[in-house]
C-alpha positions in Angstrom: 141.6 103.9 69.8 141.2 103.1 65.9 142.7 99.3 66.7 140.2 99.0 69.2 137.8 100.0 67.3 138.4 97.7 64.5 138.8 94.9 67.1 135.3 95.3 68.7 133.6 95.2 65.2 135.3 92.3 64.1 133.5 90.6 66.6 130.1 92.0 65.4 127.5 89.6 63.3 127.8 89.9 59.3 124.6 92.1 59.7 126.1 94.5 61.7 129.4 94.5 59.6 126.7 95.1 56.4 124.9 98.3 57.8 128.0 99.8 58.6 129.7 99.4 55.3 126.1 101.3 53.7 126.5 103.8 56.7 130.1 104.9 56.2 129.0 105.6 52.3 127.4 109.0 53.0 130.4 109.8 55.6 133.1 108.6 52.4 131.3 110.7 50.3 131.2 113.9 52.4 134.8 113.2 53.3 135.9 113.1 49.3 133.7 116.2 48.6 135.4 118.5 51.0 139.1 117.3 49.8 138.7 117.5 46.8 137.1 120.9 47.4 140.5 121.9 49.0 142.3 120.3 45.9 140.7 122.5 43.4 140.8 125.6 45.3 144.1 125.6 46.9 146.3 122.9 45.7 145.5 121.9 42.2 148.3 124.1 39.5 147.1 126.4 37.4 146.6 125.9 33.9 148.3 127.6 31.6 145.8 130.0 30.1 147.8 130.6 26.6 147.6 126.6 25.4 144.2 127.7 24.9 144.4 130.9 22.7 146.3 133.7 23.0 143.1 136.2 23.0 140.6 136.7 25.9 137.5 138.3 25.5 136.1 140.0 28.9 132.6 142.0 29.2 132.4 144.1 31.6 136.1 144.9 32.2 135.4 148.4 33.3 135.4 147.3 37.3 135.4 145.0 39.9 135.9 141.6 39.4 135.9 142.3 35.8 138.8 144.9 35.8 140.9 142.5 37.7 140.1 139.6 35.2 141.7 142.0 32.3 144.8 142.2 34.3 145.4 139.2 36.2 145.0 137.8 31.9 147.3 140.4 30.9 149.6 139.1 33.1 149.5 135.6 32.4 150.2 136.8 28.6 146.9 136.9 26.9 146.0 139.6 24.4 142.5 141.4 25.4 139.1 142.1 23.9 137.3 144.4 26.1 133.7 144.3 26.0 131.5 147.4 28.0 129.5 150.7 27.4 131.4 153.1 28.6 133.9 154.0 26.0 136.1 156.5 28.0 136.1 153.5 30.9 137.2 151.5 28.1 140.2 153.4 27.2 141.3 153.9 30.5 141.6 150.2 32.0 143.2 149.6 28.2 146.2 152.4 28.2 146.6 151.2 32.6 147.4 147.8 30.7 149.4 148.3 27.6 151.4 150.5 30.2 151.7 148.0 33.0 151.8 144.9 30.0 154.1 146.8 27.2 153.6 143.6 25.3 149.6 143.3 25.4 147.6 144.0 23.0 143.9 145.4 23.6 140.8 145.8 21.4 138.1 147.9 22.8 134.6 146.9 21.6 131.7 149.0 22.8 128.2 147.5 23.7 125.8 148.5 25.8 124.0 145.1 26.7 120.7 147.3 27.3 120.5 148.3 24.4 120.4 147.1 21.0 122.6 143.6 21.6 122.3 142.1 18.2 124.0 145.0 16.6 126.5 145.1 19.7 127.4 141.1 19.6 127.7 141.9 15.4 130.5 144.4 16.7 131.9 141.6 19.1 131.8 139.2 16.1 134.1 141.2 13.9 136.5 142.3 16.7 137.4 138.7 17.2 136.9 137.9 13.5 140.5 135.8 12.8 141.8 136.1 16.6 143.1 133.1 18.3 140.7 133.4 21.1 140.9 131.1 23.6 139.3 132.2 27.1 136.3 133.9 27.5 134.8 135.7 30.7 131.5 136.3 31.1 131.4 139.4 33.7 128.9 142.1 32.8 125.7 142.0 35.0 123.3 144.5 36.3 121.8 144.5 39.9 118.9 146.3 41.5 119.6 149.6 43.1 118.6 148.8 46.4 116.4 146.1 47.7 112.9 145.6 46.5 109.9 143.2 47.4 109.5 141.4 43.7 106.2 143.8 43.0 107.9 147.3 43.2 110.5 145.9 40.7 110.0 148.3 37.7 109.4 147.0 34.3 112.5 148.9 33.0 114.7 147.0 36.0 113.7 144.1 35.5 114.2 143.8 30.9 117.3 144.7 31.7 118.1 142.2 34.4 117.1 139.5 32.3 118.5 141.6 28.8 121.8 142.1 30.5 122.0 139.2 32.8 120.5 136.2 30.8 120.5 137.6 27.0 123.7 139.2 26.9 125.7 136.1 28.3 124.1 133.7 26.1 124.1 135.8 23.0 128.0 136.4 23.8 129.2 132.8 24.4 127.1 131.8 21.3 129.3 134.7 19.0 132.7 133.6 20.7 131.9 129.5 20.7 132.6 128.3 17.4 136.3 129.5 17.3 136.9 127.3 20.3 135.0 124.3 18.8 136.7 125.0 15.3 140.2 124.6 17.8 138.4 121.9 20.0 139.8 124.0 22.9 138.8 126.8 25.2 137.9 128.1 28.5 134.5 129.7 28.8 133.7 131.6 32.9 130.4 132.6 33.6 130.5 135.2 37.0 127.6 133.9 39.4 126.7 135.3 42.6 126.9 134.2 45.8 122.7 135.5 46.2 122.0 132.5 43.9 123.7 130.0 46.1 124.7 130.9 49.5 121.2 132.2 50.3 118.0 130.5 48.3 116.3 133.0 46.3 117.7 136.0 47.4 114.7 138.0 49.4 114.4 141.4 48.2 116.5 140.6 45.4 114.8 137.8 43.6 115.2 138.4 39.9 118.5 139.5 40.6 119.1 136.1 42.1 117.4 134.2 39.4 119.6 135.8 36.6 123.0 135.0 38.1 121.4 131.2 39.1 121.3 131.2 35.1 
C-alpha cells in the first residue's frame, strides 16, 4: 500500500509534490511530540539523583505526593530536609525513614507557609547552611475545602492560596538556589496540578487553578 502510494505521487506535478511536503510538517511534528512523549515517560533512564547533591530538601513531606517524594529520595540515597507545620507529622515520616533507610539522615525544619514565611524560609536557610544540596521539591500547596464560585471565596482562603501556593514556592527556591548555582548543578520540581492543565481554569476552583498554573 505505502509503494503504491509513493508510486502514484511520483507522478503528481512539482505543485502537488510542494503542498504535501508543507502538509506532512504539522503530521511530523505531532508524530515527534507523542514519541518523544513516550521517551521521557517510559523509556528514557533515570538520572542518578546523588551526582547532583547528596541532600534533598522537600516541603510538604507530611503526605501524599509529598511523603512518597521523601521516600522514593531516601531510597535512591539522598539525605533529607523536611520542610512542613506540623511538627509531630514531622517526626513521624522522619523516624518511618531513618528506620526503613538506617543510613539516611533527616533534618526536620518547621514552617508554617501561612504564617510568618520570612522567619520560616530564615529557618530553612540555616538548616541547609553548608549541606550539599542538590534536589529540591516544591510540594506544599493549599486547596479550597470544597468547591466555590470565585465570589464566595473568603479573603482568608484565598491570602493563603496565593501565600502558600505562589509565595512560599518562590521564596523557597530563591533560599535553596544559590548552593546549586555556586555547584552549577541541581534539580529543582515544582508540583502542578492537573486543574491547571487538563481542564482551563478550573470552574469552581479558579484561584486554586491559577496558583498551581504558577
Amino acid at each position: 500500500m505505502i509503494l503504491s502510494f509513493l508510486s502514484h505521487l511520483k507522478t503528481q506535478p512539482i505543485w502537488v509534490l510542494i503542498l504535501f511536503a508543507f502538509g506532512s510538517i504539522p503530521v511530523l511534528k505531532t508524530l515527534f511530540s507523542v514519541l518523544n512523549w513516550v521517551y521521557v515517560n517510559f523509556l528514557r533512564p533515570a538520572k542518578n539523583l546523588k551526582k547532583y547533591g547528596s541532600w534533598a530538601v522537600i516541603t510538604g513531606p507530611t503526605d501524599g505526593i509529598g511523603k512518597a517524594f521523601a521516600f522514593q529520595l531516601a531510597r535512591k540515597g539522598l539525605n533529607l530536609v523536611l520542610v512542613g507545620r506540623n511538627p509531630d507529622k514531622l517526626k513521624d515520616v522522619s523516624d518511618s525513614i531513618r528506620t526503613k533507610y538506617g543510613n539516611t539522615q533527616v533534618k526536620n525544619v518547621v514552617v508554617d507557609f501561612a504564617g510568618d514565611l520570612d522567619e520560616g524560609v530564615g529557618r530553612i536557610k540555616e538548616a541547609i547552611d553548608g549541606l550539599d544540596v542538590g534536589v529540591l521539591i516544591n510540594n506544599v500547596g493549599v486547596s479550597y475545602p470544597y468547591a466555590r464560585y470565585f465570589h464566595e471565596v473568603d479573603e482568608q482562603l484565598l491570602n493563603n492560596l496565593i501565600k502558600v501556593n505562589v509565595e512560599g514556592t518562590t521564596k523557597v527556591t530563591h533560599a535553596v538556589l544559590p548552593v546549586m548555582i555556586k555547584k552549577k548543578k541541581g534539580a529543582i520540581v515544582n508540583i502542578g496540578s492537573g486543574a491547571a492543565i487538563v481542564i482551563p481554569s478550573d470552574p469552581l476552583y479558579a484561584v486554586y487553578a491559577a496558583t498551581k498554573a504558577y
